[in-house]
C-alpha positions in Angstrom: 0.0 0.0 0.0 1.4 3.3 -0.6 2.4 5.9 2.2 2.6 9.5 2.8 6.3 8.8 3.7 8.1 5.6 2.0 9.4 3.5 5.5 8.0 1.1 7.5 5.4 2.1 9.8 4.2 5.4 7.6 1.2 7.2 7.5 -0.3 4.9 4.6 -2.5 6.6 2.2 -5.6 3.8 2.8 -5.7 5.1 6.6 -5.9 8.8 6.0 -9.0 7.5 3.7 -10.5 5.7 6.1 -9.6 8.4 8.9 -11.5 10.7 6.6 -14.8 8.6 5.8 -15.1 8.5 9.8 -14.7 12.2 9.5 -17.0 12.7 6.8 -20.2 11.2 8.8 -18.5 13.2 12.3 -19.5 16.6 10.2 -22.9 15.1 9.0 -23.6 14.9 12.8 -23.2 18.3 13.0 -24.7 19.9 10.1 -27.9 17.1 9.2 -30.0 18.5 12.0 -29.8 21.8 11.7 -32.4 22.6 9.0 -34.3 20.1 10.7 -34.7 21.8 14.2 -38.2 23.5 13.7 -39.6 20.6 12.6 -38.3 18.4 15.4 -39.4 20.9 17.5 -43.4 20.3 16.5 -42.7 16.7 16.2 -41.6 16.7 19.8 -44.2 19.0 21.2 -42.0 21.0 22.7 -41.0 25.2 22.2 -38.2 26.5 20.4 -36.5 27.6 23.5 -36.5 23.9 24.7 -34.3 23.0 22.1 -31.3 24.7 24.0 -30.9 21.9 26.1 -30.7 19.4 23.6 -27.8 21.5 22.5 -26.3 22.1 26.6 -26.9 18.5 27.3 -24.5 17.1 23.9 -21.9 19.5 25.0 -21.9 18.5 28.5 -21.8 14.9 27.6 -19.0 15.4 25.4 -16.9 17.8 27.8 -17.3 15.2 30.2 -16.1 11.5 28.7 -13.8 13.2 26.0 -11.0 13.2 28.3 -11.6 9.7 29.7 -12.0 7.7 26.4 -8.9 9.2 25.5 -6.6 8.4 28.2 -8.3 5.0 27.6 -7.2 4.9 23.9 -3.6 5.6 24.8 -4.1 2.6 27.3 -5.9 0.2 25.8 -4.9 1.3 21.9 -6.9 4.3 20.4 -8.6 1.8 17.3 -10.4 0.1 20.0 -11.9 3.1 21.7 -12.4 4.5 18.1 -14.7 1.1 17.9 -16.4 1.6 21.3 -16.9 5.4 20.9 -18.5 4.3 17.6 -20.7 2.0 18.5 -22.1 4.4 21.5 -22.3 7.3 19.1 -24.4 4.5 16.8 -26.7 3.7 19.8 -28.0 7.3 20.5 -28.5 8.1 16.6 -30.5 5.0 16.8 -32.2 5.4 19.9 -33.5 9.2 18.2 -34.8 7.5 15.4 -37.6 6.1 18.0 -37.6 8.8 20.9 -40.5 10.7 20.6 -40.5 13.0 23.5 -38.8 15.5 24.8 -36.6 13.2 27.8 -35.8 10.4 25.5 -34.5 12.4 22.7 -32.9 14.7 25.0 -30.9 11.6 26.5 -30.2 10.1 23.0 -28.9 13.4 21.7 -27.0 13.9 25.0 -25.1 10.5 24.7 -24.3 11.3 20.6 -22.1 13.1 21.6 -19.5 10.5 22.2 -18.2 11.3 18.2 -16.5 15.0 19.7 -13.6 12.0 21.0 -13.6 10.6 17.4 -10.9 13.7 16.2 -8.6 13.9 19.1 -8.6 9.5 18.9 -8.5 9.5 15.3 -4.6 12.4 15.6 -3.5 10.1 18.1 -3.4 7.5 16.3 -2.0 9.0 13.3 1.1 10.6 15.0 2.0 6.6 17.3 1.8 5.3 13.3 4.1 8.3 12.3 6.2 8.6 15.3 8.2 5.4 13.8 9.2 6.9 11.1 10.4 10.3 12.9 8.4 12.2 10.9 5.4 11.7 12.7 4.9 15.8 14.2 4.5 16.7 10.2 2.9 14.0 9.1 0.0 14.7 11.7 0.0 17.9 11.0 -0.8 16.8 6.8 -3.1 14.2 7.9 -5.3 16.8 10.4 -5.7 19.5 7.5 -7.6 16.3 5.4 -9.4 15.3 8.2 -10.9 18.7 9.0 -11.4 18.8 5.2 -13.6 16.0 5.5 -15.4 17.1 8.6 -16.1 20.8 7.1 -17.1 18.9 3.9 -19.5 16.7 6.0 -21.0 19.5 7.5 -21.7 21.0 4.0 -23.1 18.0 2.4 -25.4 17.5 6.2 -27.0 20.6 5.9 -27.7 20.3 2.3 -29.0 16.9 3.1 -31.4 17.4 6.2 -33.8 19.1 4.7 -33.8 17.5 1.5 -34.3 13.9 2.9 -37.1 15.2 5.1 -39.1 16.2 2.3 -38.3 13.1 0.4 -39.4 10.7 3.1 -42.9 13.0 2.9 -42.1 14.8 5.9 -41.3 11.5 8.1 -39.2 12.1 11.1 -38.4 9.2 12.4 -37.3 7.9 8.4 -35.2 11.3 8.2 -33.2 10.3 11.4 -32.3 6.7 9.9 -29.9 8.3 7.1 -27.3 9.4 10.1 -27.8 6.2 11.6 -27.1 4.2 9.1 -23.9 6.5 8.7 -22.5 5.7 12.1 -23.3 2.3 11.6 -21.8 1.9 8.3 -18.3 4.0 9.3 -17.9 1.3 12.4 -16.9 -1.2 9.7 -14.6 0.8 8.0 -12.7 1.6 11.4 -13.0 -2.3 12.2 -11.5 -3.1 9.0 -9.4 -0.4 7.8 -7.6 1.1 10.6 -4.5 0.0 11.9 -4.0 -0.1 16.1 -2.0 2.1 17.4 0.7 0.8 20.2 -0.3 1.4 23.6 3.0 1.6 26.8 2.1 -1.7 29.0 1.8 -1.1 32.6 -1.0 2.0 32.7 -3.7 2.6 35.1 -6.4 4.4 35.3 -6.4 7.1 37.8 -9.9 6.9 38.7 -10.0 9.3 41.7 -8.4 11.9 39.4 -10.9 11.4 36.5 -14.1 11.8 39.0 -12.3 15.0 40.4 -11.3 16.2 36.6 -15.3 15.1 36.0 -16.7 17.3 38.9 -15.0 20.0 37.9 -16.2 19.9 34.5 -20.0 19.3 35.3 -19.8 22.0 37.8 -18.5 24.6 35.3 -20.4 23.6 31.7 -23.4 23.2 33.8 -23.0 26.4 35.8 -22.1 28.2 32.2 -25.2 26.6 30.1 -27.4 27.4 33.2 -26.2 31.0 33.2 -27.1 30.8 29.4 -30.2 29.9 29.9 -32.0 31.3 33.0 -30.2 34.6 33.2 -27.7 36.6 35.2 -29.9 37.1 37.7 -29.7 33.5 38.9 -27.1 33.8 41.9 -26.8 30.1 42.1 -25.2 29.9 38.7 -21.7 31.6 40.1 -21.6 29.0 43.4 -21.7 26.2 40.5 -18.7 28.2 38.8 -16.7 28.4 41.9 -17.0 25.5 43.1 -15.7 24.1 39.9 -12.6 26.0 39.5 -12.4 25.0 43.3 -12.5 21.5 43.1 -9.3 21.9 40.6 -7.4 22.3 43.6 -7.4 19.0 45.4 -7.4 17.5 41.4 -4.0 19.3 41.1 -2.7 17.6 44.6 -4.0 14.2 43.4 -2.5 14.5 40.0 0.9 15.6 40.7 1.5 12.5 43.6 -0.4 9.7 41.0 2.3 7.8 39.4 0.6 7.5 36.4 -2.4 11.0 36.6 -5.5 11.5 34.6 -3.7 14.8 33.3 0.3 15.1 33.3 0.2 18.5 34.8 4.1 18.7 34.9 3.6 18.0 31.2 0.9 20.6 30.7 2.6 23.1 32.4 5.6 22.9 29.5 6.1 25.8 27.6 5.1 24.1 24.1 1.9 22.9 26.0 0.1 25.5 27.7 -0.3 27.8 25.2 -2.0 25.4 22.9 -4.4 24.1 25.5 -5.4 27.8 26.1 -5.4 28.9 22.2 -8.2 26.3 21.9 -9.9 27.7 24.8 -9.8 31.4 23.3 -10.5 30.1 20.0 -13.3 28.0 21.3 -14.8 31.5 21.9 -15.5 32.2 18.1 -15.3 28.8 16.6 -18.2 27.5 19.1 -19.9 30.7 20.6 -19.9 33.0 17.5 -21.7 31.3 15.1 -25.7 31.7 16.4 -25.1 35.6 16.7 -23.7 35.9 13.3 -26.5 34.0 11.6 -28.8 36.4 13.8 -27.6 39.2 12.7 -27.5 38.0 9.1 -31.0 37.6 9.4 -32.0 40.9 11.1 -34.3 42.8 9.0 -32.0 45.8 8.1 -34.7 48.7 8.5 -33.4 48.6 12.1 -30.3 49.9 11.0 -28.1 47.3 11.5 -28.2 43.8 9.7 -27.9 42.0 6.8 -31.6 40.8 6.3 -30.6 37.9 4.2 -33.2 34.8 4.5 -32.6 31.3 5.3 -30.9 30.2 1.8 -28.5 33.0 1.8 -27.7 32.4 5.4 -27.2 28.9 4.6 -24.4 30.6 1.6 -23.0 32.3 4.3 -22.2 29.4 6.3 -21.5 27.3 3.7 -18.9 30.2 2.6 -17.7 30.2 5.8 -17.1 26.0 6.2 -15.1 26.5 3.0 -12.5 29.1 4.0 -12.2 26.7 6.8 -11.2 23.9 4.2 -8.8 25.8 2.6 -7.2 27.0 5.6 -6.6 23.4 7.0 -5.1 22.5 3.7 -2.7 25.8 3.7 -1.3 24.9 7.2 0.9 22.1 6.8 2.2 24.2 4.0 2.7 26.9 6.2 4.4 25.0 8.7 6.4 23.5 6.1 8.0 26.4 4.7 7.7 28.4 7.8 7.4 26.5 11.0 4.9 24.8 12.9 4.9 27.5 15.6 4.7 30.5 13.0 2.2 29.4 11.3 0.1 28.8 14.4 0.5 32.5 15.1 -0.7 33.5 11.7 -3.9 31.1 12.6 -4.2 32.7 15.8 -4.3 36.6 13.9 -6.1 35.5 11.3 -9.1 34.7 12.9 -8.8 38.2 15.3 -8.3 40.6 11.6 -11.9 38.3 10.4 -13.5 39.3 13.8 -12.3 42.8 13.9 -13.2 43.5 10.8 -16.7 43.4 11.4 -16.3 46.3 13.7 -15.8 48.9 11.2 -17.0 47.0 8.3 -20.2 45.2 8.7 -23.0 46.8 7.2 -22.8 45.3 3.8 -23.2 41.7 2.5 -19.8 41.8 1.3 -18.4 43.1 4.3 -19.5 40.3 6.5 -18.3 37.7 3.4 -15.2 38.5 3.4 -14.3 39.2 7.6 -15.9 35.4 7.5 -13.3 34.5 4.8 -10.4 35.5 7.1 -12.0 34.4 10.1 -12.7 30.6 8.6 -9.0 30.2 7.3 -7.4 31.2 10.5 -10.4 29.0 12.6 -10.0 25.8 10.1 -5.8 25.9 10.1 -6.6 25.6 13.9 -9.0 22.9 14.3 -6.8 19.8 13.3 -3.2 22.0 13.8 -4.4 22.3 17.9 -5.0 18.4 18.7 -1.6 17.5 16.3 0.7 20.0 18.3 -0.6 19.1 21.6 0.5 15.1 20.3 3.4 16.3 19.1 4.1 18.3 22.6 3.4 15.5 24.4 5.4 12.4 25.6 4.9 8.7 24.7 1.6 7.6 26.0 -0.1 10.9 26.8 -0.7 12.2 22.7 -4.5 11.1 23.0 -5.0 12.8 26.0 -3.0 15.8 25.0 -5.3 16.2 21.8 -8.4 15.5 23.4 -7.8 18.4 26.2 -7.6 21.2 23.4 -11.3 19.9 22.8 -12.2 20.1 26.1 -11.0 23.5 26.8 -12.7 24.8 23.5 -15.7 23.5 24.7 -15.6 25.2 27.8 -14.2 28.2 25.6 -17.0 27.6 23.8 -19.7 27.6 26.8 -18.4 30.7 28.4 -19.2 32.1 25.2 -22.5 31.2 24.7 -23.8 32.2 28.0 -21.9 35.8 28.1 -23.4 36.4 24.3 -26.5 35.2 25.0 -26.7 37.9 28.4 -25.2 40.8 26.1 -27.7 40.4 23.1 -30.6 39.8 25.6 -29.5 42.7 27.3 -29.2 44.9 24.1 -33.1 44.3 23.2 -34.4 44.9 26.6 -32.4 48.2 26.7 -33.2 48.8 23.5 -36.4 51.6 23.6 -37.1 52.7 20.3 -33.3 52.9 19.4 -31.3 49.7 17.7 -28.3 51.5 18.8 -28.0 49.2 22.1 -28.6 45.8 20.2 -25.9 47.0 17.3 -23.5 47.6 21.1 -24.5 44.1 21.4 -23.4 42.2 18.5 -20.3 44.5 18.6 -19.4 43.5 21.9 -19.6 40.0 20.4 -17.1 40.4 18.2 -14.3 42.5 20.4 -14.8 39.5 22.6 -14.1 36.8 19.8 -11.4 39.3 18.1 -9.3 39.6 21.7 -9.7 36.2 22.3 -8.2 35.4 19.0 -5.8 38.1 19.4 -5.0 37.0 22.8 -4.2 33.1 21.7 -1.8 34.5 18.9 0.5 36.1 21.5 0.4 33.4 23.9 1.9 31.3 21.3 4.8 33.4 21.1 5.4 32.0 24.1 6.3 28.5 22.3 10.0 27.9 21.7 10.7 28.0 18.0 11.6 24.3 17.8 8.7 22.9 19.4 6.2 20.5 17.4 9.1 19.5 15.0 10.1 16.1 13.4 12.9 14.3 15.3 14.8 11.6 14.1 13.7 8.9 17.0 10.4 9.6 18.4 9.7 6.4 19.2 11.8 7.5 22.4 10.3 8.4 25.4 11.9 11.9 25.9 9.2 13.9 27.7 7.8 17.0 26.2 10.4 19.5 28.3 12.9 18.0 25.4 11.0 20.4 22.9 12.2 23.5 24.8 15.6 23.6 23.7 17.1 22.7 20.3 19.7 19.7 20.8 22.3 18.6 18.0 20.3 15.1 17.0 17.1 17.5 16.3 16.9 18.3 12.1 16.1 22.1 11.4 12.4 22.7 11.1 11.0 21.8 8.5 
């Protein structure tokens, strides 16, 4: 079979392909029911509001077992937890084909989110398979731009779908929700047959009192966040839920740093070549997560209110669909970036890229054009950084750890992601109850919105300057167990970046 790199042990062309049909079906999950949410909303009985926890309830799920299944897959091998992830995510599209109520779908939708783990597994894997050949940090870093090609490409081809199935099937719900599952089911094969297992270190354990510490944590803060979203500022309860979250990190930290083998390396994390990428995907989890329902708002704002685009729903759906492409091409520019720059540099220019698109809309954002193009910038910046953050973290981490290295950048954009939602959702409600016979307060809003997603960005791209220039390069013997410290200063058996 042919590789990306001709030695033993390579990337090999047939599991990128696979790699990228699992991908494929990962974006139809996330763009399929989208044009269908009105319509599951009157199948459900239920209001349009009540939809929101469908929504809260995936990304708590997924916040919550991301980390776990990962440090299982560099235990047990990440194929098989691939398999099991799979074959979960299968169940719950399965079990929404019958739900038909609001509890039961909300469970099923909850527990499909197990597919978030299938990115951070699916880098993991690729960079153990590469690491033989000591090429593994840039062949990762190839292999993540497809992959988010075929996720973006997904989405694309969900959307488009959703809606047209439904009216094939005559308007049939329950027939409409089979084509996903059938998806799922179908992909399982292709991991079971087509994708290699990676090699696991003998002698893990799973720290289980760190994980339900690390869990805690985590349901104390999404939850306190998505509540906050939801009911208001004026809930008090809300912030005890938030500090007692970041609270509970304290005796986690104790327990991690004396656990021989710790849920979370935080000697590891706290390496220069780390920690700035597991905060870049918090910040950019800010606009790649929180961003998007306020810009197709105000897309759809009438513009007689003096602000807005007033496009309908097929020319939002362009806008998106605009967007999800910049993102292709920017996941396709970065290993070329990285290539002829470096790794790190090219990170940066991510980083900014994505604060100029948000920026932008400050002084430009009244025309259709306007808003095009700042999404143009902002999706080649956002889409070079969704596969580039889980392959540096793997390439910053040491032997046994790159699964849970990449699957923390997912969980702090999720909670990136979170915050984001519930302060936008308090600063555009605000700006319409403020708002007396003047749009002036709602426009504050949506520009508020996007300082917030342009400093975050802008934020994340000098943090990373903070990276020492070698880090995330090709060595000539990964397959050694050098911890991630080695990264910080060049050494005379290192190759220049590439």
């Amino acid at each position: 079979m042919s590789t990306l790199r001709g030695k033993s042990g390579a990337i090999t062309l047939g599991l990128i392909g696979y790699l990228f049909l699992v991908e494929i079906v990962s974006g139809i999950l996330q763009g399929y029911y989208v044009p269908l949410i009105s319509d599951l909303v009157k199948y459900l009985g239920i209001r349009d509001a009540d939809f929101n926890w469908f929504e809260a309830a995936q990304l708590l799920v997924s916040a919550l077992v991301v980390p776990i299944l990962a440090k299982l897959g560099d235990m047990f091998g990440h194929k098989r937890i691939l398999l099991v992830s799979t074959v979960l995510t299968a169940l719950a599209s399965w079990a929404l084909v019958f739900a038909d109520n609001f509890w039961t779908f909300l469970a099923a939708w909850a527990l499909q989110g197990f597919y978030v783990v299938w990115l951070p597994l699916e880098v993991a894997l690729i960079f153990d398979r590469g690491r033989r050949t000591g090429r593994g940090a840039s062949q990762t870093r190839r292999a993540a731009g497809f992959l988010v090609v075929a996720l973006e490409t997904g989405a694309i081809v969900g959307a488009l779908l959703g809606g047209r199935v439904f009216g094939w099937f005559g308007e049939n719900v329950p027939l409409t929700l089979s084509v996903p599952a059938i998806a799922v089911t179908l992909v399982f094969f292709a991991i079971l047959f087509g994708v290699p297992e990676s090699t696991p270190l003998p002698g893990r354990s799973l720290d289980v009192v760190g994980f339900s510490l690390l869990t805690i944590a985590l349901l104390l803060i999404t939850s306190g966040l998505t509540f906050l979203r939801l009911n208001g500022p004026a809930t008090w309860w809300v912030y005890l839920l938030l500090v007692a979250g970041v609270l509970v990190f304290l005796p986690f930290g104790i327990v991690e740093l004396r656990h021989r083998d710790p849920a979370i390396d935080l000697r590891v994390l706290r390496q220069p070549n780390m920690w700035p990428v597991q905060l870049t995907a918090a910040l950019i989890g800010i606009s790649l997560l929180g961003a998007q329902a306020p810009l197709s708002a105000y897309a759809g704002t009438n513009q007689a209110n003096g602000y807005g685009l007033g496009l309908d729903a097929a020319d939002r759906s362009t806008l998106i669909g605009v967007y999800l492409i910049s993102m292709i091409v920017g996941a396709l520019l970065f290993p070329v970036v990285s290539r002829r720059l470096s790794p790190r540099v090219a990170l940066i220019i991510a980083a900014f890229l994505v604060a100029i698109g948000y920026l932008l809309f400050l002084p430009f954002h009244l025309e259709t054009w306007q808003v095009f193009l700042n999404m143009c910038v902002a999706g080649l910046g956002s889409g070079a950084l969704v596969g580039a953050l889980p392959a540096a973290a793997a390439a910053a981490a040491p032997r046994g750890q790159t699964g849970i290295a990449a699957a923390l950048t997912n969980t702090t954009k999720t909670i990136g992601g979170s915050f984001a939602s519930a302060v936008f959702g308090i600063v555009l409600a605000a700006g319409v109850l403020t708002a007396v016979g003047s749009t002036a307060s709602s426009l504050a809003g949506y520009m508020t919105v996007w300082v917030i997603c342009g400093v975050g960005a802008l934020v994340a791209a000098v943090l990373l300057f903070f990276v020492p220039k070698l880090a995330f390069a090709d060595t000539l013997d990964d397959e050694t167990d050098a911890s991630a410290a080695d990264l910080t200063e060049p050494t005379a058996s290192r190759p220049p970046v590439a």
